[in-house]
C-alpha positions as CSV (number, residue, x, y, z in Angstrom):
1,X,108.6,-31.5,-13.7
2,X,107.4,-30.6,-17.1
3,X,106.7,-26.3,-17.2
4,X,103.2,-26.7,-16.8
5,X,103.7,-28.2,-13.2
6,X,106.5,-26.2,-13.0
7,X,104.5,-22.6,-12.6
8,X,102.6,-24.1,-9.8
9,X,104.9,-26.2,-8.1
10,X,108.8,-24.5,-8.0
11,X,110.4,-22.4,-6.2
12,X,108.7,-23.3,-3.2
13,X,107.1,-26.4,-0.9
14,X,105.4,-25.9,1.8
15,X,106.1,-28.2,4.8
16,X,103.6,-29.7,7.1
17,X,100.9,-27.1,8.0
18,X,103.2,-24.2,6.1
19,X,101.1,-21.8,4.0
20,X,100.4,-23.2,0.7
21,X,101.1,-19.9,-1.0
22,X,104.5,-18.5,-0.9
23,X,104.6,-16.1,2.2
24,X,105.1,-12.3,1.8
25,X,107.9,-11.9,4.4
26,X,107.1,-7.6,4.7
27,X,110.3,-7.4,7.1
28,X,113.1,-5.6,6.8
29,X,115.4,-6.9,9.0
30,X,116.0,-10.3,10.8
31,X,116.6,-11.2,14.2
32,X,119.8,-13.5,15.4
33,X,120.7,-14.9,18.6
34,X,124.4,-14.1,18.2
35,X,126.1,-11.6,16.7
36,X,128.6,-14.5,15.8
37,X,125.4,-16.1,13.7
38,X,125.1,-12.8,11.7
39,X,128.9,-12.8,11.3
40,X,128.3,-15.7,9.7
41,X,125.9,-14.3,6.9
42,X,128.0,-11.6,6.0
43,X,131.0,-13.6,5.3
44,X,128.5,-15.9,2.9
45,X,129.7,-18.9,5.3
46,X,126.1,-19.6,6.3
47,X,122.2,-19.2,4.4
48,X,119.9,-16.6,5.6
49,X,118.6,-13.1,5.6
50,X,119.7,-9.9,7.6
51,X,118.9,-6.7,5.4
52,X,116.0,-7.3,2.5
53,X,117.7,-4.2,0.5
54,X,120.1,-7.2,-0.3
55,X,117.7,-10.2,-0.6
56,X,114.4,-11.1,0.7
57,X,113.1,-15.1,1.0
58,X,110.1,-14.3,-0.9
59,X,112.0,-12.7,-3.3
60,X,114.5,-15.5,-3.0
61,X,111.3,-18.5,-3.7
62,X,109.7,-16.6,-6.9
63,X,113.1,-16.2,-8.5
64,X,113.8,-20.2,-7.8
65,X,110.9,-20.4,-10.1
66,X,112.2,-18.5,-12.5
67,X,115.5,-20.4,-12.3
68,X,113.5,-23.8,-12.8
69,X,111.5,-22.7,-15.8
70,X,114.9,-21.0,-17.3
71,X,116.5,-24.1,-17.0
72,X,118.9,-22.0,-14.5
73,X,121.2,-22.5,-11.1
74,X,120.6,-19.0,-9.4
75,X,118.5,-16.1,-10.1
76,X,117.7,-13.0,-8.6
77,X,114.8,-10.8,-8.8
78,X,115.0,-6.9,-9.6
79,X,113.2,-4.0,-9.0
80,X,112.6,-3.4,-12.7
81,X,113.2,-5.1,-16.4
82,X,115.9,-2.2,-16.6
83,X,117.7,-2.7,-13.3
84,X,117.8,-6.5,-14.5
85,X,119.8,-5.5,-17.6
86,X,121.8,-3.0,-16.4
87,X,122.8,-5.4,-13.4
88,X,123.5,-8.4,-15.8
89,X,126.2,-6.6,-17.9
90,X,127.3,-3.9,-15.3
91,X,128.0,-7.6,-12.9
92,X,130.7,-8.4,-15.7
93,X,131.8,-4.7,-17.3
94,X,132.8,-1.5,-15.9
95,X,135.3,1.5,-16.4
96,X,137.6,0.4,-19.7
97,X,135.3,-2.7,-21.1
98,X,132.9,-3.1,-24.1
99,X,130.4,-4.8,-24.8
100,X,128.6,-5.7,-28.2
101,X,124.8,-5.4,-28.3
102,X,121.8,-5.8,-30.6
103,X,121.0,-2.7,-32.3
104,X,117.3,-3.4,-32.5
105,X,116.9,-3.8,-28.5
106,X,114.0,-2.0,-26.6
107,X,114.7,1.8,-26.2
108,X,114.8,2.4,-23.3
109,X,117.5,-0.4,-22.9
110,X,119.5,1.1,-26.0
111,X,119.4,4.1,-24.1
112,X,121.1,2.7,-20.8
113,X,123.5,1.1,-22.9
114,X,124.3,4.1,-25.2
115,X,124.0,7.1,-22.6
116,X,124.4,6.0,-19.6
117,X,126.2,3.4,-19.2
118,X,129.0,5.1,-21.9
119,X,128.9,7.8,-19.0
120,X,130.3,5.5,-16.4
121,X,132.9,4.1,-18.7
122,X,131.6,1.1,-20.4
123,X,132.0,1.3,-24.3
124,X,129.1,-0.1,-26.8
125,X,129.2,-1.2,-30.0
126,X,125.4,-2.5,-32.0
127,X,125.4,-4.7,-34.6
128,X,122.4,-5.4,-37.1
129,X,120.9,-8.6,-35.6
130,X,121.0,-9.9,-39.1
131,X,124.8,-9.4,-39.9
132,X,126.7,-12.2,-41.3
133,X,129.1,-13.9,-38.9
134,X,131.8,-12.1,-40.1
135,X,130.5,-8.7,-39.3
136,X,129.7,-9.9,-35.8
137,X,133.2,-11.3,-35.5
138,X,134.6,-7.8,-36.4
139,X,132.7,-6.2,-33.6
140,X,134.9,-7.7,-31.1
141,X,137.8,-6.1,-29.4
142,X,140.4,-7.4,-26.7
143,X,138.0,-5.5,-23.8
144,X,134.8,-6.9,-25.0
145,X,133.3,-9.0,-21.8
146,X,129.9,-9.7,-23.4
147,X,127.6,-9.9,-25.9
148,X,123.8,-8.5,-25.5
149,X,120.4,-9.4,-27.2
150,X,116.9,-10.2,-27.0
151,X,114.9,-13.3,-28.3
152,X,112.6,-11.5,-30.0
153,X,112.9,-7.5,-30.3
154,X,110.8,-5.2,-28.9
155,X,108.9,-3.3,-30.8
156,X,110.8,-4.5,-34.1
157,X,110.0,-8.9,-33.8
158,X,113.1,-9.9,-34.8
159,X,114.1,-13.1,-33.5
160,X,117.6,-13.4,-32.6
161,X,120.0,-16.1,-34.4
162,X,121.0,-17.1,-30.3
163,X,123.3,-20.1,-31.7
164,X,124.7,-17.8,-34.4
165,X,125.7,-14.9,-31.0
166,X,126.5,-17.6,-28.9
167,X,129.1,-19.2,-30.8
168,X,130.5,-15.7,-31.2
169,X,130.6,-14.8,-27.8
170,X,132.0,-18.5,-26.7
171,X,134.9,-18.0,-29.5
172,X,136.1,-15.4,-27.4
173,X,135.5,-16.5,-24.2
174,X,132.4,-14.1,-23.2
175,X,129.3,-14.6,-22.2
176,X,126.2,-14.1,-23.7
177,X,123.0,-12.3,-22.5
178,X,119.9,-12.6,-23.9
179,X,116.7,-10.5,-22.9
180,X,114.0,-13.5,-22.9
181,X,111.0,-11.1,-21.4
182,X,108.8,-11.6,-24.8
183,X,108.8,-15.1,-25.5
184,X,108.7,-16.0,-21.7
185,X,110.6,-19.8,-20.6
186,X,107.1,-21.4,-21.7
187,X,108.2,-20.4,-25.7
188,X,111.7,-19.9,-25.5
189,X,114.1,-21.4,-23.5
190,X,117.7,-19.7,-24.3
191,X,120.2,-21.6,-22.5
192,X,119.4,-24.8,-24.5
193,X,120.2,-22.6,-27.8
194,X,124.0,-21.3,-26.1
195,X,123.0,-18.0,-23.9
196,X,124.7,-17.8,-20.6
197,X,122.1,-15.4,-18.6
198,X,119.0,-14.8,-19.3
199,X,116.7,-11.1,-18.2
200,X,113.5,-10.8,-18.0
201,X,111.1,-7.7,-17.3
202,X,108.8,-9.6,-14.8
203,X,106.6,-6.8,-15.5
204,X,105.3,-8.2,-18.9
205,X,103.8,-11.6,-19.4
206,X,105.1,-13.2,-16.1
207,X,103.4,-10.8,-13.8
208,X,100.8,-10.7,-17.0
209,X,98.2,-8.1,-15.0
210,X,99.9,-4.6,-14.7
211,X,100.4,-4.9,-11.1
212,X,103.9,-4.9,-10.3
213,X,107.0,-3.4,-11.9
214,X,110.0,-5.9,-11.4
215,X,112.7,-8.1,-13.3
216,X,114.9,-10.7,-13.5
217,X,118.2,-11.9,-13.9
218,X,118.5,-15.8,-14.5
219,X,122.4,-17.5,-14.8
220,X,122.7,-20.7,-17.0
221,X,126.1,-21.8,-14.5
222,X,127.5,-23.0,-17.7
223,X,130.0,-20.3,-18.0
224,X,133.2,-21.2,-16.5
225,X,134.6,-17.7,-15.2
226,X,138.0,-19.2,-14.3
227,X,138.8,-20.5,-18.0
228,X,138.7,-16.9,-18.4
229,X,139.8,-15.1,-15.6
230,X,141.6,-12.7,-17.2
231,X,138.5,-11.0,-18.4
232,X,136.6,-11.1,-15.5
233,X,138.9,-10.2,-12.2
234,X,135.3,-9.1,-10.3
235,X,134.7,-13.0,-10.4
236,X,137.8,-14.0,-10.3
237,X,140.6,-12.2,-8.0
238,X,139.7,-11.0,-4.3
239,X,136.5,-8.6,-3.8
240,X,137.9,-6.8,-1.4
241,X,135.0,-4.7,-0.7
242,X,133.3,-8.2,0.5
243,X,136.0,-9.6,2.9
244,X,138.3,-10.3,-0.1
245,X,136.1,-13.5,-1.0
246,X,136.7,-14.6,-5.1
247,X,133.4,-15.7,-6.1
248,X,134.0,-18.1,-9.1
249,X,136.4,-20.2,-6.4
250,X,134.3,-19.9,-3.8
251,X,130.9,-20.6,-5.8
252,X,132.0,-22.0,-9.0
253,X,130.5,-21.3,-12.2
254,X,126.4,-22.4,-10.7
255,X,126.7,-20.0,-8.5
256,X,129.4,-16.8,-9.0
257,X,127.5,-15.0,-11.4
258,X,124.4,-14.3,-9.2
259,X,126.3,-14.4,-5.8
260,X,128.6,-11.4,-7.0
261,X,125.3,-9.2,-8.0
262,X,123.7,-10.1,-5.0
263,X,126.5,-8.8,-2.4
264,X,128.3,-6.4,-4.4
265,X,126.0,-4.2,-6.6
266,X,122.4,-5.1,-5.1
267,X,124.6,-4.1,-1.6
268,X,125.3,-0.7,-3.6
269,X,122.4,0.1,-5.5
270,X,119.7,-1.6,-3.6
271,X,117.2,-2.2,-6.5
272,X,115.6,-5.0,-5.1
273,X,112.0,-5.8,-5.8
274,X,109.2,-5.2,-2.8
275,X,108.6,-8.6,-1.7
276,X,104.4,-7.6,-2.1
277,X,105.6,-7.0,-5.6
278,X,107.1,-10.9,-5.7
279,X,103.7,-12.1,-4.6
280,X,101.9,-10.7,-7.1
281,X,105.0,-11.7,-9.6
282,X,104.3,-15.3,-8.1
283,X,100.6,-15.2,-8.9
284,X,101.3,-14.6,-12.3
285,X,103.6,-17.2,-12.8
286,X,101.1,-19.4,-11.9
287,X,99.2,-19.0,-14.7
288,X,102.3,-18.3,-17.5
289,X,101.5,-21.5,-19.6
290,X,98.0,-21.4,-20.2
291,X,98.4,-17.1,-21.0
292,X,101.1,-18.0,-23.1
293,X,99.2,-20.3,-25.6
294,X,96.1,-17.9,-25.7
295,X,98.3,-14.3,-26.5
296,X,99.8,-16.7,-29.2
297,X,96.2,-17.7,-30.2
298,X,94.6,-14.6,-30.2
299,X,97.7,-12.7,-31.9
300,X,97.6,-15.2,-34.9
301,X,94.0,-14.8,-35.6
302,X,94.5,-10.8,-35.3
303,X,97.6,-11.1,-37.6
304,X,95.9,-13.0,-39.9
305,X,93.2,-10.5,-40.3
306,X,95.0,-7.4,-39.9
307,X,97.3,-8.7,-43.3
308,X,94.1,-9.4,-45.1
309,X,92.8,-5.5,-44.3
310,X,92.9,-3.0,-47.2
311,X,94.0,-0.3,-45.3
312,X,96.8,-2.2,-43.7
313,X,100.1,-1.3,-45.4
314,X,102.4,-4.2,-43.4
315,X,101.7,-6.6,-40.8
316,X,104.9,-8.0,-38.9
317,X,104.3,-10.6,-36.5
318,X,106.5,-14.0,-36.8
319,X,103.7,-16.3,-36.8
320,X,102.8,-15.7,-40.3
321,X,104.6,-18.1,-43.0
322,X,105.8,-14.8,-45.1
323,X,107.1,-13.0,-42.2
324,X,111.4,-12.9,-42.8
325,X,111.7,-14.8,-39.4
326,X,109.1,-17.5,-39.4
327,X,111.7,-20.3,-40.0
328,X,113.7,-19.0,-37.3
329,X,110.8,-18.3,-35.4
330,X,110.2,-22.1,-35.6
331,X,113.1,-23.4,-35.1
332,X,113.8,-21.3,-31.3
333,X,109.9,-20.9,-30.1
334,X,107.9,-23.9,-32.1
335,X,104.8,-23.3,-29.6
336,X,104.5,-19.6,-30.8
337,X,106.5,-16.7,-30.2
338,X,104.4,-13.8,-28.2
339,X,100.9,-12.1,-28.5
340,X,103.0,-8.4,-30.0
341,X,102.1,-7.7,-33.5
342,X,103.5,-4.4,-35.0
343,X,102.2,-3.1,-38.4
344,X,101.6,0.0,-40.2
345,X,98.8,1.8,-41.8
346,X,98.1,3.4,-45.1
347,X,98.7,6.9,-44.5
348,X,101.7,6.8,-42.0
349,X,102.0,8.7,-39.1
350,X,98.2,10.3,-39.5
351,X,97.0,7.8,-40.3
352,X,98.0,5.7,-37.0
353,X,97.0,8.6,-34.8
354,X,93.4,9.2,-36.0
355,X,92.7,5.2,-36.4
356,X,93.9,5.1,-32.5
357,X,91.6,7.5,-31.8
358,X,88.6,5.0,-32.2
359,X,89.3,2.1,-30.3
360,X,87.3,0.8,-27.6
361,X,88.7,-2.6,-26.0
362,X,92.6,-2.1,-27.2
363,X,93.8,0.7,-24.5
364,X,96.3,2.7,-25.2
365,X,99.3,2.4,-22.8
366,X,102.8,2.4,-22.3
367,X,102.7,-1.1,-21.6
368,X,102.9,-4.4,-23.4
369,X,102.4,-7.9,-22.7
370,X,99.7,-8.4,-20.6
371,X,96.2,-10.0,-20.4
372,X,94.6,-6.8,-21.6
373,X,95.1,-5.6,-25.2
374,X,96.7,-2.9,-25.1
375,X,98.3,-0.8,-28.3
376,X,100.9,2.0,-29.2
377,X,102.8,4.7,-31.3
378,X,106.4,3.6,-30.5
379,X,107.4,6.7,-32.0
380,X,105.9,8.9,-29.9
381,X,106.1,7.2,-26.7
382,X,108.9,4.7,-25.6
383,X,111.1,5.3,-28.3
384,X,110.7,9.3,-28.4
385,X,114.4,9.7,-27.0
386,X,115.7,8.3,-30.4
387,X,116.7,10.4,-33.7
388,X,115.4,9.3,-36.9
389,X,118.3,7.4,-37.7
390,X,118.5,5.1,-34.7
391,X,114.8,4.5,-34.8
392,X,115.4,3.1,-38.5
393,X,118.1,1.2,-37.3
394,X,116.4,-0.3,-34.5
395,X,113.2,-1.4,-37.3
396,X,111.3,1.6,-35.5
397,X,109.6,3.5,-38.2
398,X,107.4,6.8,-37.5
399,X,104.2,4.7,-38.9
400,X,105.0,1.8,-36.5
401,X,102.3,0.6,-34.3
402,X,103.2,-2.0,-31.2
403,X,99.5,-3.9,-30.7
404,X,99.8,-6.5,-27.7
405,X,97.0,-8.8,-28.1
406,X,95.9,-9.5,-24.5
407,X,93.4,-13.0,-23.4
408,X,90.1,-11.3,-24.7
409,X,87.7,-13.1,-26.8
410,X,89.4,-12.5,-30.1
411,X,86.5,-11.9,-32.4
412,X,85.9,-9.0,-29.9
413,X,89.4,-7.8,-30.2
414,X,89.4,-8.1,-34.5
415,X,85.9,-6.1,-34.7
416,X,87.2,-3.6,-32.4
417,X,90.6,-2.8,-34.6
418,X,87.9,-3.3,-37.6
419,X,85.4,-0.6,-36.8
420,X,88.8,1.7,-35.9
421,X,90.5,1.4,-39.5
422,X,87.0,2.2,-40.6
423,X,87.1,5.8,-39.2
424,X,90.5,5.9,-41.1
């Protein structure tokens, strides 16, 4: 199926006289016959559901359609875009490892990486997303077990060189992680460029309506764990918190990956995602394809327009032919890249606040990526928790503004950020 059909149809199919919409299974517990039948489930022997704090079958049906757009063998759904990530590279690191990041990754991300996860033991290193291949290639150390980044950055809109991180990461035998949640599966698909697992915030464009928080974690099974088992001993030597089972024998490479976060840290941590919240998650999948190629039609007209405005000091939005990442831009995500636009205006930091101030259809929000428009001051919102120095080296500055051109009519959106830098 091509992803058009793909959005309606995966993931699920009904049999005869079965709902046609993927059930919300509110339970949560199941009922056996046997306690020999459960035994079976909790030795991962047999398929099924006892306890949805570990998995949930609607849960289990949205994130097969996730899988199918991604290209993937397994996914799992989240309760949040930050559990995803955290759950992706905590599956593979702990106490003693490293793990080489993207500097310019979403803040609250960063933070994870650089706070708390250095708290529990797990060592970071960020690297410009630009470096050469030789800078890259000195990041790495004996312990490093991954390599972290996002297809496009949020707020900054650089689009990550995947081949150029991949090849790094395979060189010494890690996998890497890529954060697809701007471009979606419809614009970017990054296991065909070298990434090994894929994250999504569901929260953004694939639930697409501000109704549920969730994420996603999506594995390529191209990895082969056991080629380096040395690195990886959760995947590869005896869990023997889970019966002693090895995952990578027991579920090869398709399979390890997402079978490990499932009965080891989602066991633990429990951040699963309500399965109302996967309903509503399913809902917007739906309709990912045909959002998709409107935000990217609406944010090129408001790019377009927004570059041409006197008071305007930079636009940054890879659609336009003089942004620094068009080329690349067209080479990973030829459809179009997202509906995000950052720029600045004349007057910096005053200037942003008074000309948001005056608008009327754009909302301001924390959020981003959605079928409204909504706009921010990253500065002063998602990325307060940074100093100076790590918003300029994320691409964060204090005059930045984050505009995420929603499905509107975009004449209506352009006049309103008009009449807005008029007041300015």
């Amino acid at each position: 199926m091509r992803k058009e059909t793909k959005c309606i149809q995966a993931g699920y199919t009904p049999g005869n006289g079965d709902p046609r919409m993927i059930p919300i299974i509110q339970s949560t517990t199941f009922r056996y016959d046997s306690s020999e039948a459960m035994g079976k489930l909790f030795d991962l022997e047999a398929e099924g559901y006892f306890y949805t704090r570990l998995q949930n079958p609607t849960n289990d049906m949205v994130a097969a359609k996730i899988a199918a757009l991604e290209g993937g063998t397994a996914a799992m759904l989240t309760s949040s875009g930050q559990a995803a990530s955290f759950f992706a590279v905590f599956n593979i690191a702990g106490e003693g490892d490293h793990v080489i990041s993207s500097s310019t990754i979403y803040g609250g991300t960063f933070n994870l990486f650089n706070v708390t996860m250095r708290r529990m033991g797990v060592d970071f290193t960020f690297v410009d997303p630009d470096c050469s291949a030789e800078e890259l290639e000195a990041a790495f150390r004996p312990n490093t077990k991954a390599v972290f980044g996002e297809t496009i950055a949020n707020p900054a809109l650089i689009v990550l060189d995947i081949e150029k991180f991949a090849d790094a990461a395979h060189a010494h035998g890690v996998p890497l992680i890529i954060d697809n949640t701007f471009a979606t599966p419809i614009n970017c698909r990054p296991f065909e460029w070298g990434a090994d697992i894929v994250t999504h915030s569901t929260t953004k464009y694939m639930d697409g309506h501000d109704t549920s928080v969730g994420g996603c974690i999506v594995d390529s099974g191209n990895f082969d764990w056991m080629a380096h088992k040395e690195k990886f001993p959760g995947l590869c030597t005896p869990d023997e918190s889970y019966h002693g089972i090895t995952y990578a024998e027991k579920f090869g490479k398709e399979g390890a990956f997402i079978t490990k976060c499932t009965a080891q840290l989602m066991r633990d941590l429990g951040a699963i995602q309500a399965p109302m919240n996967a309903f509503f998650l399913n809902l917007g999948l739906e309709s990912l394809d045909v959002r998709m190629k409107r935000h990217v039609e609406n944010a090129q007209k408001v790019a377009e327009f927004l570059e041409k405005n006197e008071k305007v000091a930079w636009v940054n939005y890879p659609g336009l032919p003089g942004n620094r990442y068009y080329d690349r831009a067209k080479k990973y995500m030829p459809e179009g890249t997202c509906g995000v636009i950052s720029f600045g205006i004349r007057g910096g930091r005053a200037a942003a606040e008074e000309f948001m101030k005056h608008l009327n259809v754009a909302i301001i929000a924390t959020h981003v990526a959605d079928a409204h428009t909504c706009i921010l001051h990253p500065a002063n919102s998602t990325h307060k928790q940074l100093t100076d120095e790590e918003l300029t080296a994320g691409g964060v500055g204090p005059d930045l503004i984050r505009l995420s051109v929603g499905i509107e009519n975009a004449d209506d959106i352009i006049d309103d950020l008009a009449q807005a830098l008029a007041e300015v």
